[in-house]
N, C-alpha and C positions, 0 to 999 in steps of 0.2 A: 698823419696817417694818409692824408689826402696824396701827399707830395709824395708818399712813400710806393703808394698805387703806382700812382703816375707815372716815375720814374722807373719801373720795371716796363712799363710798356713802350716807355719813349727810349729806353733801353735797347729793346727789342727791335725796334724801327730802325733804329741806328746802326745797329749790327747787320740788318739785312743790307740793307746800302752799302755797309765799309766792305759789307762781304762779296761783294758784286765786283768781277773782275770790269768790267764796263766802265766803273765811276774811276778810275783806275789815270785815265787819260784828261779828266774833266779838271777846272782849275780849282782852288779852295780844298774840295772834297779830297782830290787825288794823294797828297798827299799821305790823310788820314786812313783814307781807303790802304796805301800801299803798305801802312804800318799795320792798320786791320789784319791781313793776311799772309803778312811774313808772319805775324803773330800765331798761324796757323803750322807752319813750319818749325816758330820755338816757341811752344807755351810755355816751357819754364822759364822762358824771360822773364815774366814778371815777377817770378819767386828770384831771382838771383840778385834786384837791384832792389834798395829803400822804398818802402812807400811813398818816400817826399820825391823820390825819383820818378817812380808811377805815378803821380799828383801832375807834377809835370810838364804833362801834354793835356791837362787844363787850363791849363792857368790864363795863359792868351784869352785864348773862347771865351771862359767864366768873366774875362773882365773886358771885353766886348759888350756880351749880353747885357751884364751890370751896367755901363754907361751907356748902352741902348736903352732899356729899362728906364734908369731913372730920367736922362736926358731927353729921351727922342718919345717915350711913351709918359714921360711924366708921373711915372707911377710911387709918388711919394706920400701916399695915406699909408695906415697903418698895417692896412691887406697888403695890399700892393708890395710893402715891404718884406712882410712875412712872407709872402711868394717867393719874391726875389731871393730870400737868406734861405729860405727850404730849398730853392731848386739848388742854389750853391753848393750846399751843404750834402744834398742828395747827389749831383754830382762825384762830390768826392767820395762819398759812400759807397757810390756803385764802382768805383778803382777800388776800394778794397775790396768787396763783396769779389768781383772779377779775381784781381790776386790772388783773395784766400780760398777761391775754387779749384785755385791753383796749386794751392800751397801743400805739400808732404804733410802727412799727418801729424809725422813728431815736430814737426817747426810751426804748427798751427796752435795758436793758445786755447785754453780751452772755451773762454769767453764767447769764441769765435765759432769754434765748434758748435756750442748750447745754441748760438740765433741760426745756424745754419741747419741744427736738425730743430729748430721751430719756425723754421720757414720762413724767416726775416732777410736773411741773407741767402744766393743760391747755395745749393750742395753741389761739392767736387762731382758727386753721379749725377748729378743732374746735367749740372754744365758739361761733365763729360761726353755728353751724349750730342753736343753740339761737333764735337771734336773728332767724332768719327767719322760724320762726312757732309758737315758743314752744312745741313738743310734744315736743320730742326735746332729746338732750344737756343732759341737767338736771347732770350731776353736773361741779362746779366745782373741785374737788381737778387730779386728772391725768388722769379721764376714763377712769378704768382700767373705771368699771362702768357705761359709759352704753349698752353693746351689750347689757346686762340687765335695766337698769332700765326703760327704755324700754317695751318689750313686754310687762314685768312689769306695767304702770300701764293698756298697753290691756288686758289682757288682767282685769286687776281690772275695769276700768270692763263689760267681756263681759259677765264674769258677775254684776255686779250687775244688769245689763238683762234676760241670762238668769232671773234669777232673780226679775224681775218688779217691781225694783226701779229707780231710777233711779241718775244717777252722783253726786247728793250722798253718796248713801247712803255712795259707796266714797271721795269725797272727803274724808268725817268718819272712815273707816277708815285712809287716808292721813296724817289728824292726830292720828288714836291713837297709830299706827305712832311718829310721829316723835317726840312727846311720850313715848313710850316706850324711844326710842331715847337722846335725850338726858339723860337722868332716868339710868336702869336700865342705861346700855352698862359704864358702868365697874363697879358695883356687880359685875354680871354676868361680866363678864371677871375679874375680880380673884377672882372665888372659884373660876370656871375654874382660871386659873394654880396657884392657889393648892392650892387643898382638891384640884383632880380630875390635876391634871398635877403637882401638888407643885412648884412653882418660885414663888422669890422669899418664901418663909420670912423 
């Protein structure tokens, strides 16, 4: 449940970056960013190919992090593991959740339907509301954190003008954020659990 949180907001962080024509030019990100936004030109991409085809353009990433994780953070106790397989697993989730936001009603199962109007997965109206004019509803999971994220992003952009700066400034802080989040979530959580709540010894 924890993982399941988590990954709509890290969801959401992500989106606003890939959505950012700015990251666009940058190395690593650029790529994904330029896929982010053509994706905004044909959303029914992701309904026309396999889900193993949508998978994908994980797979690299997820087995990066995985042998950063175990190798470089060492995190082979039993949290640590569970971390690791949740964020995985949630990963590939939030490609179908995105997908089946996508998907026509008559080629959507109904399985899929039922978690998506119980709020485990986004809704088509929900996500579609990203797609009208790309500033809202970033987050692609279940949509649980798009009523915060949102105002959290104008309200960064405020204060960087406030403060006499422009909105790249807050753009490259957006891609600290996320770069940060991806790297450090597990590391972070696991010594929580672990060292400060004492669970999963």
């Amino acid at each position: 449940v924890f993982t399941w949180a988590w990954y709509d907001l890290f969801s959401g962080v992500l989106h606003v970056v890939h959505d950012n024509p700015l990251m666009i030019s940058l190395p690593i990100v650029g790529e994904p960013t330029l896929e982010f936004q053509w994706h905004h030109h044909i959303p029914q991409d992701l309904t026309s190919k396999s889900f193993l085809e949508v998978c994908g353009d994980l797979n690299m990433v997820t087995a990066l992090l995985f042998v950063t994780y175990i190798f470089g953070f060492k995190l082979t106790n039993p949290m640590g593991l569970t971390l690791i397989s949740t964020k995985m697993i949630m990963a590939y989730f939030g490609q179908l959740c995105h997908a089946m936001s996508h998907m026509p009603p008559y080629r959507r199962p109904n399985w899929i339907t039922s978690l998506q109007n119980m709020g485990i997965m986004v809704s088509p109206k929900e996500h579609w509301g990203h797609h009208k004019e790309y500033n809202d509803n970033f987050c692609i999971g279940s949509g649980l954190w798009n009523p915060v994220l949102t105002p959290f992003l104008k309200l960064t952009n405020k204060i960087h003008v406030m403060l006499g700066s422009n909105e790249d400034i807050s753009s490259y802080c957006w891609l600290v954020g996320f770069l940060a989040m991806a790297l450090f979530d597990i590391p972070v959580t696991n010594y929580i659990f672990v060292e400060v709540l004492k669970l999963g010894k």
